[in-house]
PDB file of N, CA, C and O in Angstrom, chain B, residues numbered from 101:
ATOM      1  N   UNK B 101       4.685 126.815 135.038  1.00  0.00           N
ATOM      2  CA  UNK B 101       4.022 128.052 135.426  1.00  0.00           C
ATOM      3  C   UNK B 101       3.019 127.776 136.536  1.00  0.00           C
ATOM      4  O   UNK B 101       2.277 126.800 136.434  1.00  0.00           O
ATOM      5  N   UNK B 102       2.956 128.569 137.574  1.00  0.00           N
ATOM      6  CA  UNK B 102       1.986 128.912 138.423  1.00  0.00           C
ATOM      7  C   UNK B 102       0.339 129.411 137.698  1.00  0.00           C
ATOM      8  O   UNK B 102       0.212 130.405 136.983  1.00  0.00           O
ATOM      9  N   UNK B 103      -0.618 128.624 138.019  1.00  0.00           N
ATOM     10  CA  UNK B 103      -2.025 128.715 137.470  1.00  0.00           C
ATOM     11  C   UNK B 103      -2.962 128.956 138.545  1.00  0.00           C
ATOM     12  O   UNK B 103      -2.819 128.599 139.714  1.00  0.00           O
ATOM     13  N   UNK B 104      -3.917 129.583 138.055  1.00  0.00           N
ATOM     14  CA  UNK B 104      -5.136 129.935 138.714  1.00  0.00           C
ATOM     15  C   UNK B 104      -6.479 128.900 138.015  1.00  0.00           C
ATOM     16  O   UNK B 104      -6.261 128.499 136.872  1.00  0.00           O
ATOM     17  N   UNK B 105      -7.673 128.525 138.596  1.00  0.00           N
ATOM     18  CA  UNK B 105      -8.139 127.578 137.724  1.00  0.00           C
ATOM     19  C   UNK B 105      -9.351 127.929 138.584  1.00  0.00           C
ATOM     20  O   UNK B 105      -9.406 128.047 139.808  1.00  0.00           O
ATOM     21  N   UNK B 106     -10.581 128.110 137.403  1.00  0.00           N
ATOM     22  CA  UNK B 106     -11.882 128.439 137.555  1.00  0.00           C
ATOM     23  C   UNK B 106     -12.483 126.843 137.277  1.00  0.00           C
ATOM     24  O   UNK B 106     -11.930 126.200 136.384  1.00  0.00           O
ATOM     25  N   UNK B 107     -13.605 126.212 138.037  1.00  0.00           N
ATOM     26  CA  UNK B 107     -14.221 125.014 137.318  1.00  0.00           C
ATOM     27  C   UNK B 107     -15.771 124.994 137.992  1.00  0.00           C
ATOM     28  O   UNK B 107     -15.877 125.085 139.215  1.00  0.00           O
ATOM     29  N   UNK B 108     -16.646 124.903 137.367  1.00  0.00           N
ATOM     30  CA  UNK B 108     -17.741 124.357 137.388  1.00  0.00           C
ATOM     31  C   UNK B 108     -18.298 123.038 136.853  1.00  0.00           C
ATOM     32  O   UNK B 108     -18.361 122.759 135.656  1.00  0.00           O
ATOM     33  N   UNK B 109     -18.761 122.131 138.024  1.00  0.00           N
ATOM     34  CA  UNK B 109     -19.318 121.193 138.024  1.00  0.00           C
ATOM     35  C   UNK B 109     -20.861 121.101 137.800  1.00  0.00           C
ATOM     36  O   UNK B 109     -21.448 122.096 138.226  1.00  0.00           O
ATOM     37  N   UNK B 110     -21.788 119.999 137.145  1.00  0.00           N
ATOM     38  CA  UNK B 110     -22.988 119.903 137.179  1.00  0.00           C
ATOM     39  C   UNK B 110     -23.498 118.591 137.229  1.00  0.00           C
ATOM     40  O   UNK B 110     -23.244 117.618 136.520  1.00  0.00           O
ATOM     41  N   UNK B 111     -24.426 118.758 138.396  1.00  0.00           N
ATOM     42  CA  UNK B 111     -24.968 117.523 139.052  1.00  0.00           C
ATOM     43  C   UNK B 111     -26.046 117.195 138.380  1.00  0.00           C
ATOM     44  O   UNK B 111     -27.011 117.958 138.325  1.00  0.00           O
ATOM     45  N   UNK B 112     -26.021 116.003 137.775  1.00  0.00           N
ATOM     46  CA  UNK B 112     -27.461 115.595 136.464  1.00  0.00           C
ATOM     47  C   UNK B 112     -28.358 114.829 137.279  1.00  0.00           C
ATOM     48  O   UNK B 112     -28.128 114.348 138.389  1.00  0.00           O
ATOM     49  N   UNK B 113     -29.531 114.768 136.518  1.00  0.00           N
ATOM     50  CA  UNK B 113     -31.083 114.064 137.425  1.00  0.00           C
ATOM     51  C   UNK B 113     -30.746 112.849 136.627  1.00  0.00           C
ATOM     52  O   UNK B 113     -30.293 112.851 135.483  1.00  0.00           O
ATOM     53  N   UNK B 114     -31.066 111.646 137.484  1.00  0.00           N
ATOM     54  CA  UNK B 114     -31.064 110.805 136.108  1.00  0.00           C
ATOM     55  C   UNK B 114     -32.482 110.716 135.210  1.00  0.00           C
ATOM     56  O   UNK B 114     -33.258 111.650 135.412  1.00  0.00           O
ATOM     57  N   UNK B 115     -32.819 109.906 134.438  1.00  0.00           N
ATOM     58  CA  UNK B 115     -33.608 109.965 133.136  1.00  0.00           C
ATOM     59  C   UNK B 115     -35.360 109.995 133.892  1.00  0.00           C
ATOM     60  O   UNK B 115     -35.729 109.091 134.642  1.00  0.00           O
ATOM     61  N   UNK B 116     -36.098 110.967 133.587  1.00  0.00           N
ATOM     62  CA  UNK B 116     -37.353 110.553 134.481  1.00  0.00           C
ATOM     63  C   UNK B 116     -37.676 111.011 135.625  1.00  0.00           C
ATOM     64  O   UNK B 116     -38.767 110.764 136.140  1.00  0.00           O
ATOM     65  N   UNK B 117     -36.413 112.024 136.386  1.00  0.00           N
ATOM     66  CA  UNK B 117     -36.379 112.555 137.751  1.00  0.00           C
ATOM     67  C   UNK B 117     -36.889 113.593 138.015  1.00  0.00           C
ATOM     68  O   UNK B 117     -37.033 114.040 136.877  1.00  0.00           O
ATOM     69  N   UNK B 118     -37.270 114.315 138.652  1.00  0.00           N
ATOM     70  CA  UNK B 118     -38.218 115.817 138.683  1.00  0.00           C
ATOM     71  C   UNK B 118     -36.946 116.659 139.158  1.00  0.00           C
ATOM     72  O   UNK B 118     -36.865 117.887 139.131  1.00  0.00           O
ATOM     73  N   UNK B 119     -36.098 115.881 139.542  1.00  0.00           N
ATOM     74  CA  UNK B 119     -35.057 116.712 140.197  1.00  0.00           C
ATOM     75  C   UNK B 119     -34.509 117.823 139.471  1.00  0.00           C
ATOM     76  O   UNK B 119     -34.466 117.488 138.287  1.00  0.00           O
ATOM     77  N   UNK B 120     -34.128 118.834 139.604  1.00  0.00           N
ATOM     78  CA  UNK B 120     -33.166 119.710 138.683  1.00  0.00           C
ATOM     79  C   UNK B 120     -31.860 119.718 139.077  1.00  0.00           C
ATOM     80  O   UNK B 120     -31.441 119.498 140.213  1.00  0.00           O
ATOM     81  N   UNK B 121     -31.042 120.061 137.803  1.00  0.00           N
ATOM     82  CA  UNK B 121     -29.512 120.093 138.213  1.00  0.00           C
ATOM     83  C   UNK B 121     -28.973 120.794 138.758  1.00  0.00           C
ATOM     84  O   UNK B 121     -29.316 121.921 138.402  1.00  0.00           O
ATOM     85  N   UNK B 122     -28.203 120.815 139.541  1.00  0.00           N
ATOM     86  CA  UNK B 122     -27.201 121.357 140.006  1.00  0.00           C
ATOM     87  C   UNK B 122     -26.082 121.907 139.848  1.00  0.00           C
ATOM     88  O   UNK B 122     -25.592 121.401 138.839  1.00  0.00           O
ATOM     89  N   UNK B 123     -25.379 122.679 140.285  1.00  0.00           N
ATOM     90  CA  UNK B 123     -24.182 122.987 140.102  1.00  0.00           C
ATOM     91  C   UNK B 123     -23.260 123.774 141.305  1.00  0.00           C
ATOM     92  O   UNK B 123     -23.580 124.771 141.951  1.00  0.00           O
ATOM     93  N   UNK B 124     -22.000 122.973 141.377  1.00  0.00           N
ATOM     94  CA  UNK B 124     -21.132 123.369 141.967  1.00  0.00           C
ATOM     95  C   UNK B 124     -20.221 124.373 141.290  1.00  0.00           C
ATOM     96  O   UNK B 124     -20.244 124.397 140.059  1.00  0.00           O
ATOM     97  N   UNK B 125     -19.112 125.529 142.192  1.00  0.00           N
ATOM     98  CA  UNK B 125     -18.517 126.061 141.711  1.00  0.00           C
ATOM     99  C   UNK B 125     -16.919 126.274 142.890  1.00  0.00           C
ATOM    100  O   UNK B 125     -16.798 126.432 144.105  1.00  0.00           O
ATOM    101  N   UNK B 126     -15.706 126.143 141.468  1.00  0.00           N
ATOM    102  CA  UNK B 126     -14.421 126.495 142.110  1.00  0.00           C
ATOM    103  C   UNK B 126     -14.066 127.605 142.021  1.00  0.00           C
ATOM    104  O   UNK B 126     -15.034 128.024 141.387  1.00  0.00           O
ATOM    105  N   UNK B 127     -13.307 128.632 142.174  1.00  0.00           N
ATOM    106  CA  UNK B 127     -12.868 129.767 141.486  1.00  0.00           C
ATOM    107  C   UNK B 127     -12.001 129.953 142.598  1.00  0.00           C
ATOM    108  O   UNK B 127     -12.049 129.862 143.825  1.00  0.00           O
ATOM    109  N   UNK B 128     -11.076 130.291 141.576  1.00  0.00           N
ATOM    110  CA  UNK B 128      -9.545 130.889 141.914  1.00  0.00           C
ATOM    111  C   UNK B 128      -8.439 130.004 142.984  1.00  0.00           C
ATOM    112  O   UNK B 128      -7.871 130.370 144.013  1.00  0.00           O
ATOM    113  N   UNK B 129      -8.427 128.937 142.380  1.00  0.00           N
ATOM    114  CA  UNK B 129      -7.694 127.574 143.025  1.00  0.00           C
ATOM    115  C   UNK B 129      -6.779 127.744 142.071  1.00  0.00           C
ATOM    116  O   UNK B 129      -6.775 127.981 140.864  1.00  0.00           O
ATOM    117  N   UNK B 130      -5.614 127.470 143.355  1.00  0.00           N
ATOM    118  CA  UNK B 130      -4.354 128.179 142.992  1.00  0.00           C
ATOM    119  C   UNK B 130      -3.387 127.162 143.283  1.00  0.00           C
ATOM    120  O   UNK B 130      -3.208 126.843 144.458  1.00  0.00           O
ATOM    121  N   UNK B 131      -2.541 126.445 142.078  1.00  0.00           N
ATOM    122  CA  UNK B 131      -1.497 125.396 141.855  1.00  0.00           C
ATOM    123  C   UNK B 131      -0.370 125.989 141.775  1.00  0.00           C
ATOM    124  O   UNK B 131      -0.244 126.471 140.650  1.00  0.00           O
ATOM    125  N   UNK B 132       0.710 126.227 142.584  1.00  0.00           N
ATOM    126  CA  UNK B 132       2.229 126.329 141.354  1.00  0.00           C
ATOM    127  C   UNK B 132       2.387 125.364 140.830  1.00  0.00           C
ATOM    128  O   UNK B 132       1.741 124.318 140.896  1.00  0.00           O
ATOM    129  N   UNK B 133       3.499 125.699 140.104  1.00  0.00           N
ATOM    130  CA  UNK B 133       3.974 125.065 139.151  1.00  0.00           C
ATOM    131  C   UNK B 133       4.348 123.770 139.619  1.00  0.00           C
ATOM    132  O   UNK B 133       4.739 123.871 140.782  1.00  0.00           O
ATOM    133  N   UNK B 134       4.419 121.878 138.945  1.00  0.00           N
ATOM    134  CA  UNK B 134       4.963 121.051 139.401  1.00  0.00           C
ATOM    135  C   UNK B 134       4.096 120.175 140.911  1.00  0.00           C
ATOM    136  O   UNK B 134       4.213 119.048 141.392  1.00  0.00           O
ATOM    137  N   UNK B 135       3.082 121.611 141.325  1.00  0.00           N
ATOM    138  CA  UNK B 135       2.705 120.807 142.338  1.00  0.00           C
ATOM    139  C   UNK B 135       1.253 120.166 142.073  1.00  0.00           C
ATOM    140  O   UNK B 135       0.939 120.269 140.888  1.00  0.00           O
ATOM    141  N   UNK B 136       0.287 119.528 142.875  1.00  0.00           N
ATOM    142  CA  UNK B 136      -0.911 119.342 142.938  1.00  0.00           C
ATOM    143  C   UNK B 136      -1.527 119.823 144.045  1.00  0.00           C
ATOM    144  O   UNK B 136      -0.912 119.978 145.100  1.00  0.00           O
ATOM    145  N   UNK B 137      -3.161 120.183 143.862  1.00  0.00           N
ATOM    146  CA  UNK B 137      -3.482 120.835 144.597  1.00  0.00           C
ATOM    147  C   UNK B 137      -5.808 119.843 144.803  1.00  0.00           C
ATOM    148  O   UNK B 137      -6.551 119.370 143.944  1.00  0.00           O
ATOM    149  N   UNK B 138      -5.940 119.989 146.005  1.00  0.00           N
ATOM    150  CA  UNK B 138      -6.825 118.972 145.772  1.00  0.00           C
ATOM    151  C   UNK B 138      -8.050 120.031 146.498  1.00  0.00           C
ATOM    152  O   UNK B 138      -7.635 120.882 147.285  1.00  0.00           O
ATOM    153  N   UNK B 139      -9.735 119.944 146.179  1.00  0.00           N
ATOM    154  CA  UNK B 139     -10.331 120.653 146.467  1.00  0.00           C
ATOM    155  C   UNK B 139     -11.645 120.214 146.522  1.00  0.00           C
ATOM    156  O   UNK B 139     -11.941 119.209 145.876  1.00  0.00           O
ATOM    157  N   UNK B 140     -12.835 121.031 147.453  1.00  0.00           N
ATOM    158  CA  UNK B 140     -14.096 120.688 147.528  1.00  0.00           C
ATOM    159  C   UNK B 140     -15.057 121.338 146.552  1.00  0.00           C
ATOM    160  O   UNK B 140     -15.057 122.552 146.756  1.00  0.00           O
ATOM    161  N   UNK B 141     -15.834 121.008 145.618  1.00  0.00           N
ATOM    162  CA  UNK B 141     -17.270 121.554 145.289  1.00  0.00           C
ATOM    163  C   UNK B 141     -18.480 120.823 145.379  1.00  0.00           C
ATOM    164  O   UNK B 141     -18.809 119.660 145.145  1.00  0.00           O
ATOM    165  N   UNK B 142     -19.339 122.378 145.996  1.00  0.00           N
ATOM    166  CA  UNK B 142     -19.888 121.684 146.743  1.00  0.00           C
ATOM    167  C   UNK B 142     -22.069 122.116 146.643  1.00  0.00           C
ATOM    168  O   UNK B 142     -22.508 123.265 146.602  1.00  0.00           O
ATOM    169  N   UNK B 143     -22.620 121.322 146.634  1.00  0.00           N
ATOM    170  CA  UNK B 143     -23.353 122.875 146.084  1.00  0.00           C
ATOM    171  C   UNK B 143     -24.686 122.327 147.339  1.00  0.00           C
ATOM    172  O   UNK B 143     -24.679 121.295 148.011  1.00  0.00           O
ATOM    173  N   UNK B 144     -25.527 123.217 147.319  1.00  0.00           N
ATOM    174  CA  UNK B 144     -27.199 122.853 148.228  1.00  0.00           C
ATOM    175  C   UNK B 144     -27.766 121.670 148.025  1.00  0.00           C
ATOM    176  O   UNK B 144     -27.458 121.307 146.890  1.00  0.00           O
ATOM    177  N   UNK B 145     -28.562 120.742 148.651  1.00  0.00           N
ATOM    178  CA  UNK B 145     -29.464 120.190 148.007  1.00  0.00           C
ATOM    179  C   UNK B 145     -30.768 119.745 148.622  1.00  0.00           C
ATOM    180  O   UNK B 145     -31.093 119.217 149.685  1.00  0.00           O
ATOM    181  N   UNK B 146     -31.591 120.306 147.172  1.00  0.00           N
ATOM    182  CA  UNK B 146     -32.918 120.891 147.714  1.00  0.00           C
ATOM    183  C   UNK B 146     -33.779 119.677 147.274  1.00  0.00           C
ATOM    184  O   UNK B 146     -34.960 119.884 146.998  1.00  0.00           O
ATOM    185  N   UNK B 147     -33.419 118.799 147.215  1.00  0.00           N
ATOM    186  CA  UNK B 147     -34.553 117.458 147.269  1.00  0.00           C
ATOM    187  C   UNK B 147     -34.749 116.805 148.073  1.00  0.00           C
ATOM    188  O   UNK B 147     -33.961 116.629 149.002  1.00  0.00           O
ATOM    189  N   UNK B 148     -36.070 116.145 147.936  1.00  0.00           N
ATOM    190  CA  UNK B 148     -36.594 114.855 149.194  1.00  0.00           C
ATOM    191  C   UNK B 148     -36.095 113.915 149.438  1.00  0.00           C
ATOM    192  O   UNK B 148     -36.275 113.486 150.578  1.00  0.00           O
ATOM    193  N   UNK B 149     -35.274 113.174 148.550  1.00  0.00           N
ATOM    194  CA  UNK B 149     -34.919 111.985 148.444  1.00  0.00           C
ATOM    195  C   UNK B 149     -33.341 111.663 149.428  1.00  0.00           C
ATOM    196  O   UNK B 149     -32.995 112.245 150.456  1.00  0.00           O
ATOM    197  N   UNK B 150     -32.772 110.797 148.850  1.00  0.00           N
ATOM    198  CA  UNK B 150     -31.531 110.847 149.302  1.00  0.00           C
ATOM    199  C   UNK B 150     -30.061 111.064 148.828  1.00  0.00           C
ATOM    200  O   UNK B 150     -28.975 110.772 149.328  1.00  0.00           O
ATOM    201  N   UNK B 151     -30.589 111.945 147.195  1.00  0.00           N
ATOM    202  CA  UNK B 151     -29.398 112.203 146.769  1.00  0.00           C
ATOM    203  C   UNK B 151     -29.122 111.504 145.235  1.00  0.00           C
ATOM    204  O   UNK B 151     -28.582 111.957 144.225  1.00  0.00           O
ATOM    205  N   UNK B 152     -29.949 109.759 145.641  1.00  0.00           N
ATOM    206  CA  UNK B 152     -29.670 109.145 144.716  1.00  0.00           C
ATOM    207  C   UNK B 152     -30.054 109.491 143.035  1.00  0.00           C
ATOM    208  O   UNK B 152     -29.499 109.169 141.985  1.00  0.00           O
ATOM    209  N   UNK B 153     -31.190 110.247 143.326  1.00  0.00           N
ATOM    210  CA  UNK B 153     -31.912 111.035 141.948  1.00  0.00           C
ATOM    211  C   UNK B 153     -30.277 111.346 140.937  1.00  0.00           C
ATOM    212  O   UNK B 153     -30.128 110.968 139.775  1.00  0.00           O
ATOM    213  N   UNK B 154     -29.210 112.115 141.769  1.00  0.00           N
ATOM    214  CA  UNK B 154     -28.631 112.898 140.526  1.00  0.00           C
ATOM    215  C   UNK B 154     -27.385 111.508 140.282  1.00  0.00           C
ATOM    216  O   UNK B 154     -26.670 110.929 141.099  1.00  0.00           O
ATOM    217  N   UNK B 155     -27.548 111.343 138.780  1.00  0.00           N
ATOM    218  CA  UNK B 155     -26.666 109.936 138.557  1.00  0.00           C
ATOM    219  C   UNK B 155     -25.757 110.230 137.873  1.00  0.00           C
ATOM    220  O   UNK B 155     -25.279 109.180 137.442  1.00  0.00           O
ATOM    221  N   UNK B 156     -24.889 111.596 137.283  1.00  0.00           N
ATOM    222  CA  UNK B 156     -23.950 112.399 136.656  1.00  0.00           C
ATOM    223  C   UNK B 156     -23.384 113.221 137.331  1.00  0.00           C
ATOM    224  O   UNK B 156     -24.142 113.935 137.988  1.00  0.00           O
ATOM    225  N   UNK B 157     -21.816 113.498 137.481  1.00  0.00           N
ATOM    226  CA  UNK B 157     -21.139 114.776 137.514  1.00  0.00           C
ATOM    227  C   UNK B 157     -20.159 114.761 136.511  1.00  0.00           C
ATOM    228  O   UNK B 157     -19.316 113.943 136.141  1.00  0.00           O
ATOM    229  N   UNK B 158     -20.584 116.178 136.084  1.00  0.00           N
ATOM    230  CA  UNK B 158     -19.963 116.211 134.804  1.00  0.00           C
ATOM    231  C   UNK B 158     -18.816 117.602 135.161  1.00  0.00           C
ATOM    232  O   UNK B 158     -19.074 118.255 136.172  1.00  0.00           O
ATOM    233  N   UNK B 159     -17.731 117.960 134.418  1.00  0.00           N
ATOM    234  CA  UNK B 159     -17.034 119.459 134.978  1.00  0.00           C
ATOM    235  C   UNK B 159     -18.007 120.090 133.014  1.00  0.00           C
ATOM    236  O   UNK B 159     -17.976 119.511 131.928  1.00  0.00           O
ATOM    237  N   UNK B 160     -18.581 121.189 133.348  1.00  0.00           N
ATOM    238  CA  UNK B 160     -19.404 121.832 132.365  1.00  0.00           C
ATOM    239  C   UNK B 160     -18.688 122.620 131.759  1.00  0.00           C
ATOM    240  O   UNK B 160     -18.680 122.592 130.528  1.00  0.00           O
ATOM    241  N   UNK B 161     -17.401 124.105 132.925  1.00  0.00           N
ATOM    242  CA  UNK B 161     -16.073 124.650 132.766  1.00  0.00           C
ATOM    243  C   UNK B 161     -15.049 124.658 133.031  1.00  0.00           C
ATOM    244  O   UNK B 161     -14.908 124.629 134.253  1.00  0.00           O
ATOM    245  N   UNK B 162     -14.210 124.683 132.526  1.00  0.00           N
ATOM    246  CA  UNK B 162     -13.058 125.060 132.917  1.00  0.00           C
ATOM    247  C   UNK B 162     -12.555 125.719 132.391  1.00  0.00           C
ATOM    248  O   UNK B 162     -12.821 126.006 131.223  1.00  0.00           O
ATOM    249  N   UNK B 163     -11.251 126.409 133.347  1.00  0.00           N
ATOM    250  CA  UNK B 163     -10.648 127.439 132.332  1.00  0.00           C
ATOM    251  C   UNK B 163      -9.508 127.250 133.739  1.00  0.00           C
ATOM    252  O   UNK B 163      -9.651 126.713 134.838  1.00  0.00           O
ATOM    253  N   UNK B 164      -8.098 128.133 132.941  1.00  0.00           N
ATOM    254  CA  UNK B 164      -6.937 128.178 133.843  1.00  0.00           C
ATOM    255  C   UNK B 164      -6.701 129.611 133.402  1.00  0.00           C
ATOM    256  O   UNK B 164      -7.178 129.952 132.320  1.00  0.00           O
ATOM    257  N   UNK B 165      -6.024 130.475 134.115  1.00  0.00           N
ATOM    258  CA  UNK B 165      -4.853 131.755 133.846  1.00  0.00           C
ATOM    259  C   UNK B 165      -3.609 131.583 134.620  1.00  0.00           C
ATOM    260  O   UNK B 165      -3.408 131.079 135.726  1.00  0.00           O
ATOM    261  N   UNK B 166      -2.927 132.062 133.865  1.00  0.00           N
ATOM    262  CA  UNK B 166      -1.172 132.231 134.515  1.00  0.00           C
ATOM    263  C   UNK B 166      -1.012 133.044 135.985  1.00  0.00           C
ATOM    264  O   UNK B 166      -1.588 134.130 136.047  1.00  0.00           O
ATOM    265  N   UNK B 167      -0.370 132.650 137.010  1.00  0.00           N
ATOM    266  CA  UNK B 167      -0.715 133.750 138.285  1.00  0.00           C
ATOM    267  C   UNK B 167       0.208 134.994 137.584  1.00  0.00           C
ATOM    268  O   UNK B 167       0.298 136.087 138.145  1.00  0.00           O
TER     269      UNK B 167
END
């Protein structure tokens, strides 16, 4: 079957960081059937540093529907 696929990602501080998390979002990425399909999320980032603060990505949702 042909799928539609919602996913949210979340970018973690590591232990001690002032940073807050983040989150990226996919929606409505679209596979047929048999194939693969490859994609960006992507989100702001509003800290000083260089990034290194967030030491997790985790996918938080997912979900698929039938096209």
């Amino acid at each position: 079957m042909d799928y539609t696929y919602n996913i949210t990602m979340k970018f973690n501080p590591a232990a001690g960081s002032s940073a807050v998390a983040a989150t990226a979002r996919v929606n409505s990425l679209k596979v047929k059937a048999g194939a693969s399909q490859q994609t960006e999320a992507t989100a702001p980032y509003t800290g000083k540093g260089d990034g290194s603060e967030y030491k997790e990505c985790v996918v938080s949702t997912a979900s698929k529907s039938a096209l």
